[in-house]
MDTraj code that builds the backbone (N, CA, C; nanometers):
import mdtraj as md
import numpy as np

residues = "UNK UNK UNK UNK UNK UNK UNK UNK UNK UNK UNK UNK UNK UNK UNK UNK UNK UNK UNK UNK UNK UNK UNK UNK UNK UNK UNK UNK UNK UNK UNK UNK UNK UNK UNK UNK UNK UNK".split()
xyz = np.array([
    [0.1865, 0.4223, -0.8979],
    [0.2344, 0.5587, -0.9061],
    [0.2291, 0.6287, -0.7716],
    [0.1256, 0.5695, -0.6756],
    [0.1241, 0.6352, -0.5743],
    [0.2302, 0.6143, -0.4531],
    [0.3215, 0.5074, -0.4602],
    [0.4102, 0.4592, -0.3947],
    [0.3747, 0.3783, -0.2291],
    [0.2339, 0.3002, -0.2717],
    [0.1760, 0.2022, -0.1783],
    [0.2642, 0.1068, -0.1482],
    [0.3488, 0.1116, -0.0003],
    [0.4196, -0.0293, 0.0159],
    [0.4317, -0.0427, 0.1507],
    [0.4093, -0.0003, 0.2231],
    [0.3768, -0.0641, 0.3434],
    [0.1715, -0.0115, 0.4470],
    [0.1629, -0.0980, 0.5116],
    [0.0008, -0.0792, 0.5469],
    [0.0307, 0.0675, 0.6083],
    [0.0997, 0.1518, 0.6756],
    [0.1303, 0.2820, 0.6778],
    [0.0932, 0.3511, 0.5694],
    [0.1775, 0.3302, 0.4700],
    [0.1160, 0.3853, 0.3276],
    [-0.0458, 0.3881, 0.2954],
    [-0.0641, 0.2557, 0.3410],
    [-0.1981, 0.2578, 0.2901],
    [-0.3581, 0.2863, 0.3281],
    [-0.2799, 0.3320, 0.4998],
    [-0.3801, 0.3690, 0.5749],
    [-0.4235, 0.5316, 0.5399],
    [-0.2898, 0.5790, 0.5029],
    [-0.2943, 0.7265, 0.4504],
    [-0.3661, 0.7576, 0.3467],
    [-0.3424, 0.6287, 0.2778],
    [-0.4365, 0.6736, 0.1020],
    [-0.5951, 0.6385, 0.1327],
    [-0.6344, 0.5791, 0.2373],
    [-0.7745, 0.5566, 0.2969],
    [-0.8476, 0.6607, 0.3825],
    [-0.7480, 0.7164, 0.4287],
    [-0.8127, 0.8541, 0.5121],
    [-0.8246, 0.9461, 0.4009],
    [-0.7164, 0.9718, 0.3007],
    [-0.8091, 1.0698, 0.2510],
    [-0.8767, 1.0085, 0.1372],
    [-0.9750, 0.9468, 0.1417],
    [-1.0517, 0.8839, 0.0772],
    [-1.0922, 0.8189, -0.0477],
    [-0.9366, 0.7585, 0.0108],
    [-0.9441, 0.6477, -0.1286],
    [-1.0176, 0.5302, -0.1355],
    [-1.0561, 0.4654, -0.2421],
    [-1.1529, 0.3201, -0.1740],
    [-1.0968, 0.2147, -0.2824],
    [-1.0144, 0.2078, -0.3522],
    [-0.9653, 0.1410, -0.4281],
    [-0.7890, 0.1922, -0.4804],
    [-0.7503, 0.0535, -0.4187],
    [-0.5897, 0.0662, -0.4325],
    [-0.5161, -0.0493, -0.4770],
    [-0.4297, 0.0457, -0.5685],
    [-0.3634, -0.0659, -0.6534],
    [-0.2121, -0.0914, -0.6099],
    [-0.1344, -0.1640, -0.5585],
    [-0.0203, -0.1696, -0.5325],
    [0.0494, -0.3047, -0.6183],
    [0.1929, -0.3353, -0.6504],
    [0.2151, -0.4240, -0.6666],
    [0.2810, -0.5017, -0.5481],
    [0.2482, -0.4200, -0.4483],
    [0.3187, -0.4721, -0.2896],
    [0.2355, -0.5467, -0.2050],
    [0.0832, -0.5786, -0.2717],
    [-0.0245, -0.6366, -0.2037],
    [0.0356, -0.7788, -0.1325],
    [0.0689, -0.8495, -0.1817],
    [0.1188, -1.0035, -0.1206],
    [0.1900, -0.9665, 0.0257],
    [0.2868, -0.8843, -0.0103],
    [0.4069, -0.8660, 0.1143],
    [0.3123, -0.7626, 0.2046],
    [0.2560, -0.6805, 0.1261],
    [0.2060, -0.6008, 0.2838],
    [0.0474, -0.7075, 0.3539],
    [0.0160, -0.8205, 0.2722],
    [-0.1040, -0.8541, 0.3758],
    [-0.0235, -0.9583, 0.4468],
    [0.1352, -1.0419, 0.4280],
    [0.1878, -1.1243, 0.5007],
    [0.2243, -1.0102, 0.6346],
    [0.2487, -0.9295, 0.6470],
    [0.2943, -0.7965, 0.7441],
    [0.4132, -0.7158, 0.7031],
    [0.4384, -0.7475, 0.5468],
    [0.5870, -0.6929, 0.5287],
    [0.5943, -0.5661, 0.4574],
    [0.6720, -0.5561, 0.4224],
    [0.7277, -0.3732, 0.3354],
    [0.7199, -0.4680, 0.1829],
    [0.6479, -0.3554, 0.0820],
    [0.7155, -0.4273, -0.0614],
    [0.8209, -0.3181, -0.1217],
    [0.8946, -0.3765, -0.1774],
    [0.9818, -0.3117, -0.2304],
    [0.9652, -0.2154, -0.3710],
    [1.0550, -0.1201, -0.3967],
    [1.0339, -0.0265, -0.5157],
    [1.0696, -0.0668, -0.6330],
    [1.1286, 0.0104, -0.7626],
    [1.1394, -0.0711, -0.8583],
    [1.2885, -0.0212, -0.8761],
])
top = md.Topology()
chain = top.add_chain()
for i, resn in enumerate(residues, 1):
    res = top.add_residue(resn, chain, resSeq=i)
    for name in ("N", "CA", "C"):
        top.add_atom(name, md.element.get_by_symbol(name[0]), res)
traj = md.Trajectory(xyz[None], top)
């Protein structure tokens, strides 16, 4: 819901202090890539 898909995205949801994140884009963003929407 939060629209996690690239490590950009996800650096943002860590600063403001998130500590657990759910994406279905995990695979593609730890190879270095963008995941896509639905």
């Amino acid at each position: 819901a939060g629209g996690v898909r690239t490590q950009e995205d996800l650096e943002k949801f860590l600063e403001e202090g998130c500590d657990r994140i759910g994406t279905s884009s995990a695979v593609n963003m730890i190879k270095g890539g963008q995941g896509s929407g639905y």
